[in-house]
N, C-alpha and C positions, 0 to 999 in steps of 0.2 A: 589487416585489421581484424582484430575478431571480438564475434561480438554474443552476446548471451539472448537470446528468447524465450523468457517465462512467462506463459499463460497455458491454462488449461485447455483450450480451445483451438483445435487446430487450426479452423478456418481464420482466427487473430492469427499466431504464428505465421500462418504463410500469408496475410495482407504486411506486415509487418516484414517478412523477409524483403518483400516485393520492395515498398518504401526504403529500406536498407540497401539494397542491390541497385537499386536508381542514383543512391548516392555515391556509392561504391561498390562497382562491378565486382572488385576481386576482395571485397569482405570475405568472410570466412564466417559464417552464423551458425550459433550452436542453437538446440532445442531446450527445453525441458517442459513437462506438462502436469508436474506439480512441485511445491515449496521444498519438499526435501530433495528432489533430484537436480533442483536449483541450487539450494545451498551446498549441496556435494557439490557440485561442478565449480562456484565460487571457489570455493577453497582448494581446491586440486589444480584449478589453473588462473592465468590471466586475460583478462578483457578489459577492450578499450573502451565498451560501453557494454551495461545492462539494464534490459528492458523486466520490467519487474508487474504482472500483476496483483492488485492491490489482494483481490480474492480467488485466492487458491485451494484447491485439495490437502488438509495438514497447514503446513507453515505458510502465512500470507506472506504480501509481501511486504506488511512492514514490519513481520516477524524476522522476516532475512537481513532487512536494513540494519536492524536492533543486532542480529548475531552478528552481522557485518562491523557493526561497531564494536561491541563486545571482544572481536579477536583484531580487533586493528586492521582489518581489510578496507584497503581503501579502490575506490573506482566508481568510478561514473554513473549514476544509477537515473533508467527515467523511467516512472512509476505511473501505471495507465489503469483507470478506474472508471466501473459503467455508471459510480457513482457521480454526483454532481461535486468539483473542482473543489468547492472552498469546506467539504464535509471533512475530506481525509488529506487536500495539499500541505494543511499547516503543519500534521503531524508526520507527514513523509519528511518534511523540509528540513523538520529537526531532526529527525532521525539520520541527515543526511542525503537526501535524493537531491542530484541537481536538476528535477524537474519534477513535471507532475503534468498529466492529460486526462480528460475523460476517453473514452474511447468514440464518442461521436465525432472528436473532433475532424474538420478535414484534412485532406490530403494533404496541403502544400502546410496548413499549421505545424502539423505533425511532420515532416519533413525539415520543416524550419527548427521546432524542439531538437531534434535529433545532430544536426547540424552544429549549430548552439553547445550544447553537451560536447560532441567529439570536438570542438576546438578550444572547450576548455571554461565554456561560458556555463552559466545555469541561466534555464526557462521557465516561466510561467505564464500563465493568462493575465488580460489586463483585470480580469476578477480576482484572481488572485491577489494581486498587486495592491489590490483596493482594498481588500480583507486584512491584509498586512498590516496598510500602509494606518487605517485606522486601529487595527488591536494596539500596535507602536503607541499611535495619538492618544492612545486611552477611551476613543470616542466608540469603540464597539463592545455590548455587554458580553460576557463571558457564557456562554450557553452550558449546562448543566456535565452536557458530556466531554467537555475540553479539560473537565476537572479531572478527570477519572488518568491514572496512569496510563503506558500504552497495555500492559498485559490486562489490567480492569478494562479499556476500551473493548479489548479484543474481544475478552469472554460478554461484556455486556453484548456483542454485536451476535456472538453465537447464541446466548440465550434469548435473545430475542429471535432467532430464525427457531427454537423449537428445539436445538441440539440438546439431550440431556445431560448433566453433569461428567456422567461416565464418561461418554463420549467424548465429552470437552478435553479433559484431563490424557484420553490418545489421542486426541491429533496434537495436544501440547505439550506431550510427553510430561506431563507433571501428574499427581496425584488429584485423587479424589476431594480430597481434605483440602489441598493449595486450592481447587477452583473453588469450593463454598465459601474458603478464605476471603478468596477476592470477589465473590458474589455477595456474601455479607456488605461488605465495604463498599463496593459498588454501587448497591440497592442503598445504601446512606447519603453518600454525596451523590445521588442520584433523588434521593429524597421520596423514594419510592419502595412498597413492599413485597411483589408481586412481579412472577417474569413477564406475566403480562402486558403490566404498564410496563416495562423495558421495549415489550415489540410495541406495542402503540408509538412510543416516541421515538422509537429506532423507523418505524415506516414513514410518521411525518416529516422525520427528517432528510431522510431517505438517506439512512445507515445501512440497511439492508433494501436487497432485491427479491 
């Protein structure tokens, strides 16, 4: 079985091998310890499962999900976030992840997700579930940032941490002019003028760390 580990963060990568190698001794686990040298290795090879974090150096992970889709790559994907569950699950889920964890969660949880994925099932929390099960019902209101596309999500979440535009446009490899593009837009159906209030309502939500 071989399996992909994307996080920046060695000391995740090896608690993560550990839970991997508990379930199967003779996995074969690859590294990566940013979005681009993730998405090279997607494309160059096959896995039965990849572990995806949501915030990476360059390409997140549900920048990869999105390229993932884009070239028709298909495979297993379970996306772990220090953010809280129902911030970024909905939006992994459509991108394709058949899962979604914070990264507190326990041991045997996480074990369980992973398990789940390799035989073919998709995981979530029962918060999840709930977040779901009412957006479906119609009974939960739409929050301001669910509007926003994923590339508008993205850069809302970088300009709220402080990143300036230049910046933004290399780790997204796009232009200067495409991110004011979508920071105009953003800052609209955001209903907002200022990066400011972007980090204010990115912290209460806890969009950023």
């Amino acid at each position: 079985m071989e399996i992909l580990v994307a996080d920046d963060h060695s000391i995740v990568r090896e608690g993560l091998k550990q839970v991997l190698l508990g379930i199967d001794p003779s996995a074969v686990i690859h590294e990566a310890s940013t979005g681009e040298k993730a998405f090279d290795m997607i494309k160059s090879g096959h896995f039965d499962l990849i572990i995806l974090d949501v915030s990476m150096p360059g390409l997140s992970g549900l920048d990869i999900l999105k390229a993932m889709n884009d070239r028709g790559i298909k495979a297993p994907v379970l996306v772990l976030s220090v953010h809280p569950q129902e911030q970024y699950a909905v939006r992994s889920l459509r991108l394709g992840a058949s899962g979604y964890l914070s990264k507190d969660s326990a041991y045997e949880e996480l074990a369980a997700a992973m398990q789940k994925i390799l035989s073919g099932g998709k995981y979530i929390s029962s918060a999840v579930a709930e977040r779901l099960a009412l957006a479906v019902e119609g009974h939960e209101l739409e929050q301001p940032h669910e509007r926003l596309s994923e590339r508008e999500f993205q850069i809302m979440c970088l300009l709220a941490r402080g990143i300036p535009v230049n910046e933004i446009g290399h780790q997204l490899y796009i232009s200067e002019k495409t991110v004011s593009t979508h920071r105009t837009r953003l800052l609209e159906k955001m209903g907002m003028k200022r990066n400011a209030e972007l980090t204010l309502y990115a912290i209460r939500k806890n969009l950023i760390s």
